[in-house]
C-alpha positions as a Markdown table, in Angstrom:
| # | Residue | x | y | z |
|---|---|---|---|---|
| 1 | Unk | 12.1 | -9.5 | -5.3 |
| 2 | Unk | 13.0 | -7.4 | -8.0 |
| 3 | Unk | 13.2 | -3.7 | -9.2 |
| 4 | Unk | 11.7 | -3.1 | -12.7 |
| 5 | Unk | 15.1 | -2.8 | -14.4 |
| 6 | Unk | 15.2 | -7.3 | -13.4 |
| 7 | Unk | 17.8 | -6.3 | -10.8 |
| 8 | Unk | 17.9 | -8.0 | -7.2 |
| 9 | Unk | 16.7 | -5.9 | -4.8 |
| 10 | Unk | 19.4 | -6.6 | -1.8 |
| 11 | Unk | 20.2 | -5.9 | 2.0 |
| 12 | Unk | 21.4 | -2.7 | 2.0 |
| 13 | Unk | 20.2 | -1.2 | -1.0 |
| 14 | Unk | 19.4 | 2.4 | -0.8 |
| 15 | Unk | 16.0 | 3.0 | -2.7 |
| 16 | Unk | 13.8 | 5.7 | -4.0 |
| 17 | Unk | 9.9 | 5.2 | -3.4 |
| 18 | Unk | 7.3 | 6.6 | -6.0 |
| 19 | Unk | 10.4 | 9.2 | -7.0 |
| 20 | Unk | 10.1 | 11.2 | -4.0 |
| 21 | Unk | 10.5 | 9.1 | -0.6 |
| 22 | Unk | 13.8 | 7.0 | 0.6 |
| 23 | Unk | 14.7 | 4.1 | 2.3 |
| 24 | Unk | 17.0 | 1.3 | 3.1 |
| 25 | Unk | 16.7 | -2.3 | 2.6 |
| 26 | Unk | 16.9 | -3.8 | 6.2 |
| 27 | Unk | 15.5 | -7.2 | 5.9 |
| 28 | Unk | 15.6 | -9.9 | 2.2 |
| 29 | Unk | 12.7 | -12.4 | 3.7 |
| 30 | Unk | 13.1 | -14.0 | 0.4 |
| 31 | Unk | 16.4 | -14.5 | 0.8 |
| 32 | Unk | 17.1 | -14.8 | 4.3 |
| 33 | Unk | 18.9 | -12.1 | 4.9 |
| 34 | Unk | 18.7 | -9.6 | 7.5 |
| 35 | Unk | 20.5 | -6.5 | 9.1 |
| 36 | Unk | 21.6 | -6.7 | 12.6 |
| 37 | Unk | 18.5 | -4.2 | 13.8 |
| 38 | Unk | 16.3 | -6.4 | 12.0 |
| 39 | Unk | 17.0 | -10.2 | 12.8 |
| 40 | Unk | 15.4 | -13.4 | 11.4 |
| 41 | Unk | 13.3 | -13.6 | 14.1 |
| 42 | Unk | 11.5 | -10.7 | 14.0 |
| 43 | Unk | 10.5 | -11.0 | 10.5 |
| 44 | Unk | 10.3 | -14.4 | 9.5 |
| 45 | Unk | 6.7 | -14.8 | 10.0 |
| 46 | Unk | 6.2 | -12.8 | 7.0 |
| 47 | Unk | 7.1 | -15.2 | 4.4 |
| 48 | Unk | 8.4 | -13.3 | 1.8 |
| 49 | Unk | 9.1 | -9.7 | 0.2 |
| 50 | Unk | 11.5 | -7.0 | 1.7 |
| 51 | Unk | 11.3 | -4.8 | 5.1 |
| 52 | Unk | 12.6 | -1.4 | 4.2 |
| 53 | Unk | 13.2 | 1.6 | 6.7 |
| 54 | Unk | 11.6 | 4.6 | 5.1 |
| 55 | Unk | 11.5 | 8.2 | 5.6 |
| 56 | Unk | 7.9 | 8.4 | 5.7 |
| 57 | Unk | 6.5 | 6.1 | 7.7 |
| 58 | Unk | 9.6 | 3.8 | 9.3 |
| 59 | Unk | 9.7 | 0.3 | 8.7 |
| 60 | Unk | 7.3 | -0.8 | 5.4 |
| 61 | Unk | 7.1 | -4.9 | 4.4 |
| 62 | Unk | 6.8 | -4.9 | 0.8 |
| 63 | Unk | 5.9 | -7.8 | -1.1 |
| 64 | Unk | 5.9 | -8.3 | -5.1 |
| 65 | Unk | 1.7 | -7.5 | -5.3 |
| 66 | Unk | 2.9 | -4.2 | -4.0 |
| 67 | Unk | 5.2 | -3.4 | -7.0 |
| 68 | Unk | 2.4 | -2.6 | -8.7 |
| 69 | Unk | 1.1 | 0.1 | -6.8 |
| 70 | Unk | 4.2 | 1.8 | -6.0 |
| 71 | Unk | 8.0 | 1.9 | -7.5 |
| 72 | Unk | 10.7 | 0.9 | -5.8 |
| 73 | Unk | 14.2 | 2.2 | -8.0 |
| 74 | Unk | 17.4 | 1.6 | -6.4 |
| 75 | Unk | 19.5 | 4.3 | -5.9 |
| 76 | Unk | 23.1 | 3.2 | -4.4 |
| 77 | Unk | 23.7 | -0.2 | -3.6 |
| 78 | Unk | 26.6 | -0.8 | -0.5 |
């Protein structure tokens, strides 16, 4: 998946939601990459898109179809 800019979004990335929630990339699906609180296992099912831990409502799957309801801007990458 991607942020508007084009850019990757990656494990770890810290993001801003809809300019006024945060979060942090815990789980690529796309990618195959996953933090050690979120293995493969748990999330594989899913297919594709991005697990990120917010600050409003914990752990949100987000897949590209949702990038269009709501902006996901990255705000530090680690």
């Amino acid at each position: 998946m991607k942020y508007k800019d084009g850019k990757e979004i990656k494990l770890g990335d810290e993001v801003i939601i809809d300019s006024k929630y945060f979060g942090v990339v815990v789980a690529d699906i796309d990618n195959s990459e996953y933090s050690e609180s979120e293995p493969k296992e748990k999330w594989e099912y899913l297919k594709s898109g991005v697990i990120i831990n917010t600050d409003f409502a914990g752990l949100v799957h987000y897949q590209e179809e949702n990038l269009k309801e709501e902006e996901i801007e990255l705000k530090v990458r680690n």
